[in-house]
C-alpha positions as CSV (number, residue, x, y, z in Angstrom):
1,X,9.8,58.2,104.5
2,X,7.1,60.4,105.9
3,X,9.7,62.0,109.1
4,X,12.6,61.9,106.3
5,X,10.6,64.6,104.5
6,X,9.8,66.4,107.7
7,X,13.5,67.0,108.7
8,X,13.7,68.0,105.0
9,X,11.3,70.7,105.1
10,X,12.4,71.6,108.7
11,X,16.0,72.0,107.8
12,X,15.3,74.2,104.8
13,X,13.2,76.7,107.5
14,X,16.5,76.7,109.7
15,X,18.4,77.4,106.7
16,X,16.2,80.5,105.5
17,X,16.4,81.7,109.1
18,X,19.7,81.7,108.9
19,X,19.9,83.8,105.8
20,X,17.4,85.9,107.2
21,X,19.7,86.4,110.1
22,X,22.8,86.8,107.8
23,X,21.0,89.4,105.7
24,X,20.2,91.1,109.0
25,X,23.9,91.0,110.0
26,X,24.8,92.9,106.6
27,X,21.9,95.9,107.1
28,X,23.4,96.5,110.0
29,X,26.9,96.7,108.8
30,X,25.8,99.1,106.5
31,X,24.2,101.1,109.0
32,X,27.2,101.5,111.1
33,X,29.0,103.1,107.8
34,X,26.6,106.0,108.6
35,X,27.9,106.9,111.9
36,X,25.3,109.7,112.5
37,X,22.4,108.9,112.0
38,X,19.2,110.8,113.0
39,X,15.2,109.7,112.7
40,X,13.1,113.0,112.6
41,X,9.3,113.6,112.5
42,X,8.4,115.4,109.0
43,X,5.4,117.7,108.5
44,X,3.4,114.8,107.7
45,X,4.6,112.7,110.0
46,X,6.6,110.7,108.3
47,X,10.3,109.9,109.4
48,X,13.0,110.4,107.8
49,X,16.7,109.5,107.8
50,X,19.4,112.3,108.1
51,X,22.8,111.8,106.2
52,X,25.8,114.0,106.6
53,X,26.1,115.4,103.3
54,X,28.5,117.7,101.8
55,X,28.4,119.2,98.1
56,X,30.4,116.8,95.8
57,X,33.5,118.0,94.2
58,X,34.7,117.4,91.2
59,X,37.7,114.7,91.4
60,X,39.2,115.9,88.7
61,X,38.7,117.7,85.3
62,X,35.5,118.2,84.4
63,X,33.6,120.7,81.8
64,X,30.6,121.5,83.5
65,X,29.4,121.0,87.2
66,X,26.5,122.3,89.1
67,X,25.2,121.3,92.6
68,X,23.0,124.4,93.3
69,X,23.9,123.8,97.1
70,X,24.7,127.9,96.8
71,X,21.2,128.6,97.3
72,X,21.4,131.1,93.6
73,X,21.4,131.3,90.0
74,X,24.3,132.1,89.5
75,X,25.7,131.3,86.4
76,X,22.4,130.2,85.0
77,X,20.7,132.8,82.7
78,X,17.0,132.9,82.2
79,X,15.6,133.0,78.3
80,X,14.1,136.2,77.4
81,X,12.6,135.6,74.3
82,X,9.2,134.4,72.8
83,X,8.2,131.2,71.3
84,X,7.7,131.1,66.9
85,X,4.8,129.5,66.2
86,X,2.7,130.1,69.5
87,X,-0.2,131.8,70.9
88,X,0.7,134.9,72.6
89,X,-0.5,134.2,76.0
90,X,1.6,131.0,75.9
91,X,4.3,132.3,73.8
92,X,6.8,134.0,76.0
93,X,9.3,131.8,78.1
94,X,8.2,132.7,81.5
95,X,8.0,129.6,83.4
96,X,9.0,130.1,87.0
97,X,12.5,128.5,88.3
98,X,13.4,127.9,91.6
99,X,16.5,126.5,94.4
100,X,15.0,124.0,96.6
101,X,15.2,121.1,98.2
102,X,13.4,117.7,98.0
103,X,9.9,117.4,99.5
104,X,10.7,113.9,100.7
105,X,13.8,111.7,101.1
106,X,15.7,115.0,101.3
107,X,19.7,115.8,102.5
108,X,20.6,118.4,104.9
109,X,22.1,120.9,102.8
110,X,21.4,119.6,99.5
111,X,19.3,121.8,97.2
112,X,18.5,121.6,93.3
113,X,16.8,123.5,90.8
114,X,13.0,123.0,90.9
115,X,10.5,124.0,87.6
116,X,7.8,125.4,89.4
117,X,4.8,126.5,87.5
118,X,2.7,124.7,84.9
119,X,1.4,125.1,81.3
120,X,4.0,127.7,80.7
121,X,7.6,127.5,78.2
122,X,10.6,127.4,80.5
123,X,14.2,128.2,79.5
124,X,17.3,128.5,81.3
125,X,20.9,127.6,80.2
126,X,24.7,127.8,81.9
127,X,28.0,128.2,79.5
128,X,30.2,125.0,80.0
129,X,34.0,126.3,81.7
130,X,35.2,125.4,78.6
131,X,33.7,124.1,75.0
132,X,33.8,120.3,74.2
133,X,35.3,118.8,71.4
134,X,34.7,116.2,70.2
135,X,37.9,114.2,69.6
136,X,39.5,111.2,71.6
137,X,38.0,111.8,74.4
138,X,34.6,110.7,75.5
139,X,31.4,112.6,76.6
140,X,30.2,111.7,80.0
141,X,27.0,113.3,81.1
142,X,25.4,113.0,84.7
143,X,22.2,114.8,85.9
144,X,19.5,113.7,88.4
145,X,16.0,114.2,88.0
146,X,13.2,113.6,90.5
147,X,9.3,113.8,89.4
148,X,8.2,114.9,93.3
149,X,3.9,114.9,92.0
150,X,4.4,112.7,89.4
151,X,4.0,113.7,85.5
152,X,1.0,114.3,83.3
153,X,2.8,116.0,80.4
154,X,6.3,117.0,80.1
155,X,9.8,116.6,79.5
156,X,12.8,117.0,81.8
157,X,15.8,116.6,79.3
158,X,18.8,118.8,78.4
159,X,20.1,120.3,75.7
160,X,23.3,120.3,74.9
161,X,24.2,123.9,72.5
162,X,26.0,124.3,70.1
163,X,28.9,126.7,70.4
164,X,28.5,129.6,67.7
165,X,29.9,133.2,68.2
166,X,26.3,134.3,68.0
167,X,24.9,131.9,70.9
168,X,22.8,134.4,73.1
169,X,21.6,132.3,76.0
170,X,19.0,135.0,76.8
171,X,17.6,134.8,73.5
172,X,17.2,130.8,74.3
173,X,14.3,128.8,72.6
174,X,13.3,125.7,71.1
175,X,15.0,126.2,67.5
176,X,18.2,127.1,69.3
177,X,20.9,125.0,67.7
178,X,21.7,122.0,70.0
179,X,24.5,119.2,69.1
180,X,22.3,116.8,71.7
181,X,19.1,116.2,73.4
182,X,19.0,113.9,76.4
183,X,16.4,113.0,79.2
184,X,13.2,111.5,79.9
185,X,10.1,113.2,78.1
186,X,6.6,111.9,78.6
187,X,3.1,112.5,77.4
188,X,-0.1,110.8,78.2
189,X,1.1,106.9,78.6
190,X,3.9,107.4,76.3
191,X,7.4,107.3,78.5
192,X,10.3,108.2,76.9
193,X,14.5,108.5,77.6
194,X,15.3,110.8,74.8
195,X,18.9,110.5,73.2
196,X,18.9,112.8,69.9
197,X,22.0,114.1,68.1
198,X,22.2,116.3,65.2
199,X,24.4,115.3,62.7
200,X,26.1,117.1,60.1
201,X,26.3,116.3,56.4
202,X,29.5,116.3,54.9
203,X,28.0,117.7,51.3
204,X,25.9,120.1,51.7
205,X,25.7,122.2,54.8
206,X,22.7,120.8,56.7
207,X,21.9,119.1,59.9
208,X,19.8,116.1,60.6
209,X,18.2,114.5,63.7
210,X,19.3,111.1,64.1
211,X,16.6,109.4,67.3
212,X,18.5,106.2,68.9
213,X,16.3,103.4,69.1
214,X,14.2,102.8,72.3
215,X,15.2,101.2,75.5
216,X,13.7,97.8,75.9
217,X,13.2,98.5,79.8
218,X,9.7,99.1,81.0
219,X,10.4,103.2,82.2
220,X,7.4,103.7,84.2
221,X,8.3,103.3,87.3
222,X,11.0,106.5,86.7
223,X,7.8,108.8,86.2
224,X,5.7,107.8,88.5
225,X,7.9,106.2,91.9
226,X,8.8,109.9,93.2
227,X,12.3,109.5,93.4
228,X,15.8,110.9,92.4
229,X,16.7,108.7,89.5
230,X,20.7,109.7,87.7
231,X,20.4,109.8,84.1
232,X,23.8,109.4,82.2
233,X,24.6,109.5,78.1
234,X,28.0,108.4,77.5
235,X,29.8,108.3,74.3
236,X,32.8,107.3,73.0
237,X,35.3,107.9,70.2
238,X,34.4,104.1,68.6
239,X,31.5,105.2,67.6
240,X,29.3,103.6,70.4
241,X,26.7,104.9,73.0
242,X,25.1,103.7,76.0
243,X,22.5,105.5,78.3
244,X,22.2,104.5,81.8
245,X,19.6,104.7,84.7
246,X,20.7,104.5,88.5
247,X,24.0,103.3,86.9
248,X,22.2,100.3,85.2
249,X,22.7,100.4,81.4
250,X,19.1,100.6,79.5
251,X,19.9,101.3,76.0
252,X,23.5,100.8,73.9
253,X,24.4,100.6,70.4
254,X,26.2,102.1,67.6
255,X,25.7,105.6,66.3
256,X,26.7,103.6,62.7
257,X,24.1,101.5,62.9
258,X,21.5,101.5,65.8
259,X,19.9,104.8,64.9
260,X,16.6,106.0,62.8
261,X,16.8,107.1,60.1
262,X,20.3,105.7,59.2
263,X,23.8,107.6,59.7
264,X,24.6,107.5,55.8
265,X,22.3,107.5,52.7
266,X,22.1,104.8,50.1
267,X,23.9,104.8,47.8
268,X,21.6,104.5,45.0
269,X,18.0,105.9,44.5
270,X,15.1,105.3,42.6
271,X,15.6,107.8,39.1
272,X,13.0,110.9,40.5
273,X,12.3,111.3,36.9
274,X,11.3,108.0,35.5
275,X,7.8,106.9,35.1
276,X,5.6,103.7,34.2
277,X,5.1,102.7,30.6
278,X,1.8,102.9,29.8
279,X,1.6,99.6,28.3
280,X,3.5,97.6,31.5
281,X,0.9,95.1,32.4
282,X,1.7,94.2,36.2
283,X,-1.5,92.5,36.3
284,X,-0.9,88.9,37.6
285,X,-4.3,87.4,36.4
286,X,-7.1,88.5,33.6
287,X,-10.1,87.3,32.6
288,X,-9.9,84.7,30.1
289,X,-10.6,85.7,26.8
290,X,-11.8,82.4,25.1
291,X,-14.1,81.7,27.8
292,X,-18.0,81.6,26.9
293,X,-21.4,82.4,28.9
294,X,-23.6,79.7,29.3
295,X,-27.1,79.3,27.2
296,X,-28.5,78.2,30.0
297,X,-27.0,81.3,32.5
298,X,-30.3,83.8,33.2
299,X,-28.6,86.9,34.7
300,X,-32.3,88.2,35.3
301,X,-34.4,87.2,38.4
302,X,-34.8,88.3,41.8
303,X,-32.1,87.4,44.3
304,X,-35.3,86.4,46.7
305,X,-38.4,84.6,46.4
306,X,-41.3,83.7,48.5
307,X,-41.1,80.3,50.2
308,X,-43.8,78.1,48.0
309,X,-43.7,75.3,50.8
310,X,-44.8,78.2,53.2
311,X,-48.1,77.9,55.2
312,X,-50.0,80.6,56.5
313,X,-50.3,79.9,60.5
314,X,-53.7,78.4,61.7
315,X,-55.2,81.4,63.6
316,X,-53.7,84.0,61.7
317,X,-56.0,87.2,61.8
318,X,-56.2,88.6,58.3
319,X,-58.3,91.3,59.3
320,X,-57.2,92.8,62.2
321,X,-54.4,95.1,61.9
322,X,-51.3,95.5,64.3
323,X,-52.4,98.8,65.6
324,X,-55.7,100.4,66.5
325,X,-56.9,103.6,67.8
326,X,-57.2,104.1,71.4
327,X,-60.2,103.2,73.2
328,X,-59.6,104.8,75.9
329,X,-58.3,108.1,74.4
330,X,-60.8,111.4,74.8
331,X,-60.6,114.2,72.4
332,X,-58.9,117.1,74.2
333,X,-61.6,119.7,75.6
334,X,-59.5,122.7,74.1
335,X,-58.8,120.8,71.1
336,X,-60.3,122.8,67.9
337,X,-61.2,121.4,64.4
338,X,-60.4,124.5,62.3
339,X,-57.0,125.3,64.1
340,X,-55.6,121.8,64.7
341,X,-57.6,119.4,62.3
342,X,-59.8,116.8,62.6
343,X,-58.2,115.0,66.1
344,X,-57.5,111.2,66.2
345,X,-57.2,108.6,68.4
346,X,-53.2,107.6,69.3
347,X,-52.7,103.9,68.1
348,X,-51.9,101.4,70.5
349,X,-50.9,97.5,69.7
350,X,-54.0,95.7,68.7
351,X,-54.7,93.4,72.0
352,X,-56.0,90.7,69.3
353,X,-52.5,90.4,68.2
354,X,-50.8,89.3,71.4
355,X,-52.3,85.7,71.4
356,X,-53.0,85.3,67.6
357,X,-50.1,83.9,65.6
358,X,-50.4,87.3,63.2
359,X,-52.6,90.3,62.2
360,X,-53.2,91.8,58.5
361,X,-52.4,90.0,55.0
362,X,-49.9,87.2,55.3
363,X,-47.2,87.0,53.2
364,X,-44.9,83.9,52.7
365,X,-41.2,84.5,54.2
366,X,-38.8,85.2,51.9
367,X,-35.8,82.6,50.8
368,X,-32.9,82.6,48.3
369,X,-33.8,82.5,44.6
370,X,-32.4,79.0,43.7
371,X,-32.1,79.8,40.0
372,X,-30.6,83.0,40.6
373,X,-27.4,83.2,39.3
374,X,-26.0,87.0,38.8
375,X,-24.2,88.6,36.3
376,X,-21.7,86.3,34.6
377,X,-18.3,86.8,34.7
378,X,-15.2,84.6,32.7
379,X,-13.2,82.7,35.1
380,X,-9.5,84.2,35.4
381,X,-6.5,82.9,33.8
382,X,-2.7,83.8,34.4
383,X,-1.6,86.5,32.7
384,X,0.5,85.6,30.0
385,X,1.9,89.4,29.8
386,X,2.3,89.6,33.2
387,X,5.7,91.8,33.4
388,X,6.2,92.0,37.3
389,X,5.4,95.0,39.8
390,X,7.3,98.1,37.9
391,X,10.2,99.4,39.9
392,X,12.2,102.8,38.5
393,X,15.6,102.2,37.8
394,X,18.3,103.1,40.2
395,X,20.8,105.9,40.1
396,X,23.6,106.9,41.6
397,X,22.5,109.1,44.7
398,X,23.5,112.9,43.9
399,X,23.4,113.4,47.9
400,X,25.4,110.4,48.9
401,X,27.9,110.6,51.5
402,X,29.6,107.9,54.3
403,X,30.4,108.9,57.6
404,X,32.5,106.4,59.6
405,X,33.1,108.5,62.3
406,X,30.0,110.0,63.5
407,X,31.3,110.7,67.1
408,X,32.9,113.3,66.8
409,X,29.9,116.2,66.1
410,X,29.5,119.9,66.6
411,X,31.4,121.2,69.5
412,X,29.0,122.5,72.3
413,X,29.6,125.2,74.7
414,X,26.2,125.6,76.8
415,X,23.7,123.3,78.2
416,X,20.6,124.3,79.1
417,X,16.9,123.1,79.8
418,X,13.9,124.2,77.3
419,X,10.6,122.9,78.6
420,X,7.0,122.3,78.6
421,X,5.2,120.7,81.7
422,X,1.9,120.2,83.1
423,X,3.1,119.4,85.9
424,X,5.4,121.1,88.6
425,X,8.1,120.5,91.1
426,X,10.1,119.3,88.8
427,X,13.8,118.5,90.4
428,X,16.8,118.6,88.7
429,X,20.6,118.3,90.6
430,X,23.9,117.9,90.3
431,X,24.7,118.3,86.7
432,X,28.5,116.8,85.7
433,X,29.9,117.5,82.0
434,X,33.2,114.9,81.8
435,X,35.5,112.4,80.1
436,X,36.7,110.6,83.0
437,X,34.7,107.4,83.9
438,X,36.3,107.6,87.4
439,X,35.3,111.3,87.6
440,X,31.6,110.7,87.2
441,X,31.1,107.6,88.9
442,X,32.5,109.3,91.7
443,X,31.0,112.9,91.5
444,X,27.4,109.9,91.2
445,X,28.4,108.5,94.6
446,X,29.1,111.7,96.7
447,X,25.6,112.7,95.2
448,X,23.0,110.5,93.8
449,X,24.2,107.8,96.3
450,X,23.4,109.8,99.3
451,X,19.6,110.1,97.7
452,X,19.2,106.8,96.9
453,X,20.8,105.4,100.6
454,X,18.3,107.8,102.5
455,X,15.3,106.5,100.5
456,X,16.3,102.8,100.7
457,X,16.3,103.1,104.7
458,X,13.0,105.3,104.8
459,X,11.0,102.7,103.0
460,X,8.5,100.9,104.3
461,X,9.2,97.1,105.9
462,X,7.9,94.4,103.4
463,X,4.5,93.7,105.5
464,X,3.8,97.8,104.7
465,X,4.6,97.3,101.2
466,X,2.6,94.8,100.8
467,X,-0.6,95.8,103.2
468,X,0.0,98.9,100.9
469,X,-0.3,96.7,97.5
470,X,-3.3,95.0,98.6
471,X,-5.0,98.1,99.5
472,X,-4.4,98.5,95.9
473,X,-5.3,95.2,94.5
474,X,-7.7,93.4,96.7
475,X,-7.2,90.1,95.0
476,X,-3.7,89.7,96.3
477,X,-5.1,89.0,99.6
478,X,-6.5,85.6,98.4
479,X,-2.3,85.0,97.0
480,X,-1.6,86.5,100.4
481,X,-3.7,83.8,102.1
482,X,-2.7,80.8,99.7
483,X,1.1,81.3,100.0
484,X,0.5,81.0,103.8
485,X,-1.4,78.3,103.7
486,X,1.3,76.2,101.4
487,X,3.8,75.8,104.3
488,X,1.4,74.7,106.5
489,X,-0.5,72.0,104.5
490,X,3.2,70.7,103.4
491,X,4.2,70.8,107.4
492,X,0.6,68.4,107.9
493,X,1.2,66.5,105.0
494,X,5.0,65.5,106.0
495,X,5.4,65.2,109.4
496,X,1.8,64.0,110.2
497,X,1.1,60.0,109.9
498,X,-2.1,59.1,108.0
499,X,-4.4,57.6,110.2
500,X,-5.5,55.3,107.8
501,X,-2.2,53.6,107.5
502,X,-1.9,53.2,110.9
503,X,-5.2,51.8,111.8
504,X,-4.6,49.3,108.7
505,X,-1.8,48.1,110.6
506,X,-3.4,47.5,113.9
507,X,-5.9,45.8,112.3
508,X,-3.0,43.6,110.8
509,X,-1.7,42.7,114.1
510,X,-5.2,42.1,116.0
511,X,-6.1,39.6,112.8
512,X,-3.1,37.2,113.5
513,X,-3.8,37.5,116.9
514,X,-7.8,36.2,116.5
515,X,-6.8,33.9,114.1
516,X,-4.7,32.1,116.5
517,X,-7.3,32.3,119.1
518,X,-10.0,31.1,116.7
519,X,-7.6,28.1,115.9
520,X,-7.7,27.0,119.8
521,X,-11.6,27.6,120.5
522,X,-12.1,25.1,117.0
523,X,-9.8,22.5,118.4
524,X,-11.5,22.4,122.3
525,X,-14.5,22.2,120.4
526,X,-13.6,19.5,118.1
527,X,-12.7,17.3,121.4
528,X,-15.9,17.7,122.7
529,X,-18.3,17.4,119.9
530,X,-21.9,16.8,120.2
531,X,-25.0,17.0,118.3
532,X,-26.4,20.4,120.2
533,X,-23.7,22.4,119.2
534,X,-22.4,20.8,115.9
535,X,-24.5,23.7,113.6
536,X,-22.9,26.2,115.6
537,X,-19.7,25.0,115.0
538,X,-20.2,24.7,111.7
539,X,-21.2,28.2,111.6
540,X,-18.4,29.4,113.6
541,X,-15.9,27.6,111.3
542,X,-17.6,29.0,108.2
543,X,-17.6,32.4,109.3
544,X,-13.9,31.8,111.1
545,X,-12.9,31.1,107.3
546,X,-14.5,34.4,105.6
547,X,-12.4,36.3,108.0
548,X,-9.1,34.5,107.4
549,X,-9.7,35.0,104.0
550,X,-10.2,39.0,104.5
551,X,-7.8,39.1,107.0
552,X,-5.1,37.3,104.5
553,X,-6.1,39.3,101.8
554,X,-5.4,43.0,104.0
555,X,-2.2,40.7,105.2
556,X,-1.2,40.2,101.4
557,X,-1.1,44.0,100.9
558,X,0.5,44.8,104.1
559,X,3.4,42.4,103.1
560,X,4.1,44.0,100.1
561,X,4.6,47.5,101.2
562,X,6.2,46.5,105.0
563,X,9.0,44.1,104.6
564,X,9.6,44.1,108.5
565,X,5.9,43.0,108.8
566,X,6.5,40.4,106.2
567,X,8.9,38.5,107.7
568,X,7.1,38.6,111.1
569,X,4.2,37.3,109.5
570,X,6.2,34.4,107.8
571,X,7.7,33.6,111.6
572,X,4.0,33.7,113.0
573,X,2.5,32.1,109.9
574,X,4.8,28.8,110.6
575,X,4.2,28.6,114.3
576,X,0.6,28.5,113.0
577,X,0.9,26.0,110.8
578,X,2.8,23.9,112.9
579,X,-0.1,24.4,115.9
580,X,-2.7,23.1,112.9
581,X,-0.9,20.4,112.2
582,X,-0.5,18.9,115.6
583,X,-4.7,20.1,116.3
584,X,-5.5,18.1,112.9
585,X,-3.8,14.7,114.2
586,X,-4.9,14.9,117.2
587,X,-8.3,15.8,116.2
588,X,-8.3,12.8,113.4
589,X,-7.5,10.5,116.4
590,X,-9.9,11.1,118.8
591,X,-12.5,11.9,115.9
592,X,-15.9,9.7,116.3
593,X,-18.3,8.4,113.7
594,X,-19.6,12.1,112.4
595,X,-17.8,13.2,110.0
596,X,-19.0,16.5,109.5
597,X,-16.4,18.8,112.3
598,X,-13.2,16.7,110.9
599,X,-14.3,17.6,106.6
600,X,-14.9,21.2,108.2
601,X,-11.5,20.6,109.9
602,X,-9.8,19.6,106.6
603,X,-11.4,22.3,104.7
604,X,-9.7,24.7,106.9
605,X,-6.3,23.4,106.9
606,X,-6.6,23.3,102.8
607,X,-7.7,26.6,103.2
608,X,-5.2,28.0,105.2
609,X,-2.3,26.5,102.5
C-alpha cells in the first residue's frame, strides 16, 4: 500500500513537470511572434523589453481617434475660462498638459497625453470628425489610462459634449453640457469607474443625471498597480450597457432598469397638498383607562438606602482623616503673611490610612431601596382606535412620462477631459470614438496590446514576486515554509516504511523460531530428568509458556493484518503440533514415577491448543 502511494505521489511530480515544461514550450512560442526583441538597461536599472510598434490605424470608420504619436496638440484646445463657484487662486483652468511617453513599460515611438501638475482645474477637449447620433448604431468608446505615481485624489474620465451651435471648447468647464461621463475617479479609499448619462425629459425641457450602478469587481488594483489599463463604455440601440476593463466586462445592465434614480417616474405620487387629520390616532397601544393605582403603591422614598446588615470594619479609624498636612513641608523664606495669606501645609495621604481598613466617619454602603417602587404608570392596552400609519392619497403624477428607448440621447460632437488631481503624470492614450466592434477591438490590439505584452515579459519571475510580497507581509514566510514542508512530510510518510511495523514482524518470525527451539530443549530435558534440575525445568517451562502466550498473542494480530503471514504460520503451526505430539508419547513412555515434568508437559500441550 505504502510504495502504491509513493508511485502516486511520484507520478503526479512527473506530471506537473511536464506541464511545467509544456507551459514553457508556449512562452516561448510566444516569444518567437516578437521577432525583434531587445533587453535594455533603464535609468534605474531596470530592463525593459523593446516592441516594434507602429501608431494604430483606424480599420475602418470611426468618429474620433487620437494616438498623440505626433508629438503635438494639435487638434486639442486648451479651456480658457474660470471655474463658478471657486476661489480665485484655484479658479482658473490652468493645469499643465503634456505629450510624453510612459516612465516604465514604455514603446518605442509611442507617446500619450500626460496631466502634469497638481491641485490645479485642467481642461482640454478635441471636436469628434463628425457628431454622433444616436440611432441604430452603437457607441463604442476606447481610451487607456495609466496612474504612473499612483492616485491620492482625482479623476481621469471623459466627457463626452454635447453638440450645440454655441459649444466654445475654449470656454470649457465643469457645467459644460455633456451627454456622458466615463472613467475611473477616485478619492481617499473610495475607487470608482464612473458611467453617467444625462437624460432628457420628454415633458418639460430638462436634463437629469442618471449614475449606473457600481461594478461588483474589487478596482483597486487599477489605481494603484502602475499600469496601462483600456477602459471601454459600449452601448447599444436595445437599450443595454456594459463597461469593460482590459477587455474583461465589469459592469452590464439595462439603461431601463439598472440605473439610480430610475429612467421613468411613477406614475402616481403622494397628493403634495394633503395633510393628517388631526384626530387620526396611529397610536398602536395606550394606556389603559380602567386600570387603577395600588393603595399599597408609595411613589415616595429614596431609590437608595444604607445597608442595615452593614458592619463598620474592625480597625476602622474614626478619627484620622484621609489627608494631613505635610510634615515635612517648610514655610517658604520669601513667603509673606499680608501679601499671600496665612501659608499652609500641602496635604499628603494620611500614612495611618494605608494599613487601617478606613479613616474618618463611617458610613454604611449604599443598596437599592427594596420598597421603592417609582412613579406608577397603567399597564398598556391595544388601541382600540388604532387607524394605521397615515399615508396621503395618491395622484396621478403631473410630471409623468415613460421612456422605452433611452439609448438614443443627445447627440455629441466633442470629447474632452475636465479634471482635478492631486496627483500627476497622469497618462491618457489612444482614444477611439466607434460603432464597429471589430474596429475597436482591433484599434485595442495594435495599442493597448503592445502595453500590456511588454509589461507581462518585464515582470518579475514568481520567486521575485513573492520574495517582494513577503518583504511586505512577513508572515507569509511561515506559509512560505509550511507549503514546503507539505511535499516533503507526504514524500516521508509514503514511501518510507514505519519501523515499527517492520520490527513487529521480525519479532514475529524470531518467536516461531524460539518456540520451536524451546519445544526440543523441553523434550531432551524430559528424557533425562532428575531431581537437581527438575525446579529449573519447571521454571523454564513456566516462563517458556508466558512467552508463547505473548508471542501468540503479537501472532494473533499479525495474522489478521498479513494474510501471507497467516497462512505460513498455519503451515508452521502444524509441523509444530505434529513435533508435540510425537515428543508427548514418547515422553509418556519413557516417563518415570515423578509426575511433575509429564503434568508440566500436558499443561503445555493443552496450552498450546
Amino acid at each position: 500500500m505504502r510504495l502504491r502511494w509513493c508511485w502516486v505521489y511520484m507520478a503526479s511530480v512527473l506530471i506537473g513537470l511536464a506541464a511545467a515544461e509544456v507551459n514553457d514550450k508556449e512562452d516561448e512560442e510566444d516569444d518567437e511572434l516578437l521577432e525583434t526583441t531587445e533587453y535594455a538597461e533603464s535609468d534605474q536599472n531596470r530592463s525593459f523589453l523593446q516592441v516594434p510598434y507602429q501608431t494604430p490605424v483606424p480599420s475602418g470608420d470611426v468618429f474620433f481617434s487620437e494616438t498623440f504619436d505626433d508629438g503635438t496638440l494639435n487638434g486639442w484646445v486648451l479651456s480658457r475660462t474660470m471655474k463658478e463657484d471657486a476661489d480665485e487662486d484655484i479658479a482658473k483652468y490652468d493645469g499643465e498638459w503634456k505629450v510624453e511617453e510612459l516612465k516604465e513599460n514604455k514603446l518605442l515611438g509611442d507617446l500619450g497625453l500626460v496631466l502634469k501638475s497638481t491641485a490645479r482645474h485642467h481642461a482640454i477637449s478635441s471636436k469628434l470628425k463628425m457628431p454622433f447620433v444616436f440611432e441604430n448604431e452603437p457607441l463604442i468608446v476606447h481610451y487607456e489610462v495609466n496612474f504612473q505615481d499612483g492616485i491620492d485624489c482625482g479623476g481621469a474620465y471623459i466627457k463626452l459634449l454635447s453638440h450645440s451651435s454655441s459649444l466654445n471648447l475654449e470656454e470649457f468647464h465643469d457645467r459644460t453640457p455633456y451627454t456622458i461621463m466615463f472613467g475611473p475617479d477616485k478619492c481617499g479609499e473610495d475607487y470608482k469607474l464612473h458611467f453617467i448619462f444625462r437624460h432628457k425629459k420628454p415633458i418639460i425641457v430638462d436634463f437629469d443625471e442618471k449614475h449606473a450602478k457600481r461594478p461588483d469587481v474589487d478596482l483597486k488594483k487599477y489605481f494603484t498597480d502602475k499600469k496601462t489599463h483600456l477602459y471601454t463604455l459600449i452601448l447599444k440601440p436595445e437599450n443595454t450597457f456594459e463597461i469593460l476593463i482590459d477587455q474583461t466586462v465589469v459592469s452590464q445592465g439595462s439603461l431601463l432598469e439598472d440605473v439610480i434614480p430610475p429612467l421613468n417616474p411613477p406614475k402616481e405620487i403622494d397628493d403634495p397638498k394633503e395633510k393628517k387629520p388631526k384626530e387620526w390616532d396611529e397610536r398602536v397601544k395606550i394606556p389603559d383607562p380602567n386600570a387603577e393605582k395600588p393603595e399599597d403603591w408609595d411613589e415616595g422614598g429614596p431609590v437608595k438606602i444604607e445597608d442595615p446588615n452593614a458592619v463598620k470594619p474592625e480597625g476602622w479609624l474614626d478619627d484620622e482623616s484621609h489627608l494631613i498636612p505635610d510634615p515635612e513641608a517648610h514655610k517658604p523664606s520669601d513667603w509673606n503673611d499680608d501679601m499671600d495669606g496665612e501659608w499652609e501645609a500641602p496635604l499628603v495621604p494620611n500614612p495611618k490610612c494605608k494599613t487601617a481598613p478606613g479613616c474618618g466617619e463611617w458610613k454604611p454602603p449604599l443598596i437599592d431601596n427594596p420598597n421603592y417602587k417609582g412613579k406608577w404608570k397603567p399597564p398598556m392596552i391595544e388601541n382600540p382606535n388604532y387607524q394605521g400609519i397615515w399615508k396621503p392619497r395618491k395622484i396621478p403624477n403631473p410630471h409623468y412620462f415613460e421612456d422605452l428607448n433611452p439609448f438614443k440621447m443627445t447627440t455629441f460632437s466633442a470629447i474632452g477631459l475636465e479634471l482635478w488631481s492631486m496627483t500627476p503624470d497622469i497618462y491618457f492614450d489612444n482614444f477611439i470614438i466607434c460603432s464597429d466592434k471589430e474596429v475597436a477591438d482591433r484599434w485595442a490590439s495594435d495599442s493597448w496590446g503592445l502595453k500590456k505584452l511588454v509589461a507581462s515579459a518585464n515582470e518579475p519571475g514568481m520567486i521575485n514576486q513573492l520574495l517582494t510580497a513577503a518583504d511586505e507581509r512577513p508572515w507569509l514566510w511561515g506559509l512560505y515554509l509550511l507549503t514546503a514542508a507539505l511535499p516533503v512530510g507526504l514524500l516521508v510518510l509514503f514511501c518510507w516504511p514505519r519501523k515499527k511495523i517492520d520490527e513487529e514482524e521480525e519479532d514475529a518470525d524470531f518467536s516461531m523460531s524460539d518456540f520451536i527451539e524451546s519445544d526440543e530443549n523441553d523434550f531432551e530435558l524430559q528424557k533425562n530428568p532428575n531431581k537437581e534440575n527438575q525446579q529449573d525445568l519447571e521454571e523454564a517451562t513456566s516462563g517458556t509458556l508466558n512467552d508463547k502466550e505473548n508471542e501468540d498473542d503479537e501472532r494473533t494480530e499479525q495474522e489478521e493484518e498479513d494474510e501471507e503471514f497467516s497462512q505460513e504460520d498455519e503451515e508452521i503451526g502444524d509441523t509444530v503440533d505434529q513435533s508435540s505430539d510425537d515428543e508427548m508419547k514418547e515422553a509418556d513412555e519413557g516417563a518415570d514415577s515423578e509426575n511433575n515434568p509429564k503434568k508440566s508437559l500436558r499443561k503445555r500441550r493443552v496450552r498450546k491448543d
